[in-house]
C-alpha positions as CSV (number, residue, x, y, z in Angstrom):
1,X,0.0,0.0,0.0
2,X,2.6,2.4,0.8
3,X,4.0,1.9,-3.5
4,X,0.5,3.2,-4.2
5,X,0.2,6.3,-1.7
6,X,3.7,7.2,-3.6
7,X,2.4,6.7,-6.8
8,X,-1.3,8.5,-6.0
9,X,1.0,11.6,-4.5
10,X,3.3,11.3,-7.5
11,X,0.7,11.3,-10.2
12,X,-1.5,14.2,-8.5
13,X,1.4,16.7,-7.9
14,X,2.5,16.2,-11.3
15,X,-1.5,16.9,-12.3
16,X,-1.5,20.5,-10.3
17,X,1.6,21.3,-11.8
18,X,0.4,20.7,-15.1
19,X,-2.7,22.0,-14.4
20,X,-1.2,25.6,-13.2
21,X,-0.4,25.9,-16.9
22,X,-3.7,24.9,-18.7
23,X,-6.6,27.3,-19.8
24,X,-9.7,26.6,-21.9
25,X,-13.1,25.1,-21.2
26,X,-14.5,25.6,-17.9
27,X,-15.8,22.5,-17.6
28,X,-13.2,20.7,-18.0
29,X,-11.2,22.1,-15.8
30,X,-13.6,22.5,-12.9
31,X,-13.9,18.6,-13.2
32,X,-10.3,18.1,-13.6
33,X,-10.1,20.3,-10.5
34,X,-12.9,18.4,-8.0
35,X,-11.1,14.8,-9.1
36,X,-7.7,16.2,-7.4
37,X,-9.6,17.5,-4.9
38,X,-11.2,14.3,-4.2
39,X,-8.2,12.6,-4.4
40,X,-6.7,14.8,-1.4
41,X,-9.7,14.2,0.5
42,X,-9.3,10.2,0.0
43,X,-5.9,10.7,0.8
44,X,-6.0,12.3,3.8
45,X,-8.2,9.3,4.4
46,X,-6.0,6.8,3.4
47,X,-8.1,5.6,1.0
48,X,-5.7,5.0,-1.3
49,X,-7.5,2.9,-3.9
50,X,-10.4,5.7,-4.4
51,X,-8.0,8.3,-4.2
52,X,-5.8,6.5,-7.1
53,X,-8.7,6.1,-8.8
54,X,-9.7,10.1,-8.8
55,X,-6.4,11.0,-9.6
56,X,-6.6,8.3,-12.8
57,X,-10.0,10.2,-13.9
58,X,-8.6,13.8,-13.7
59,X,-5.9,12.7,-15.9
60,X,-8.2,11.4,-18.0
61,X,-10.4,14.7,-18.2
62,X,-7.2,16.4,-19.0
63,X,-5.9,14.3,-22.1
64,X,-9.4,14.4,-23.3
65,X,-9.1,17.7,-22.9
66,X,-6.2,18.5,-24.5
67,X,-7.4,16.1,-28.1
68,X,-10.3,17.8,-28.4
69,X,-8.6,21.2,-27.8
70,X,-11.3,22.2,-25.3
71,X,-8.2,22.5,-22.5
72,X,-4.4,24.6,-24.1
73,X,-1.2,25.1,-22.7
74,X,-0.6,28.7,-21.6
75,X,1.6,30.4,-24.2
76,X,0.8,28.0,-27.0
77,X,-0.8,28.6,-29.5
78,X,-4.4,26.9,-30.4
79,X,-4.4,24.5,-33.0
80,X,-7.4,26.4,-35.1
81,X,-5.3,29.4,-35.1
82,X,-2.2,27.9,-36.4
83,X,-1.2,28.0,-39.8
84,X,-1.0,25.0,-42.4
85,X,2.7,24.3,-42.9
């Protein structure tokens, strides 16, 4: 159990980090946002499979995100505005 608290507090620090640089679609990040939140409450729980498993869903809301080009990086351009090359 303690190889999957690591990995739950590994995954989700990378998440805000990554997070602190993304813009776009309100929705997206608001649920991005309440997964990591729920994974720090689960945490703080030690419920480490539930919080594993929020973690796991914000990354998903963030790579679905980021292919449909509803979430960007900041200071990157968006893909509709860039030119064909």
């Amino acid at each position: 159990m303690k190889e999957l608290k690591e990995e739950t507090e590994k995954w989700l620090k990378r998440l805000k980090a990554k997070l602190r640089k993304l813009e776009g679609d309100k929705r997206f990040l608001d649920n991005i946002k309440a997964y990591a939140s729920d994974a720090e409450f689960f945490l703080s729980r030690s419920d480490l499979i539930r919080a594993f498993e929020c973690v796991i869903w914000a990354w998903a809301w963030l790579e679905i995100g980021l292919e449909l080009e509803k979430l960007y990086e900041v200071g990157t351009t968006h893909a509709n505005e860039q030119s064909d090359h």
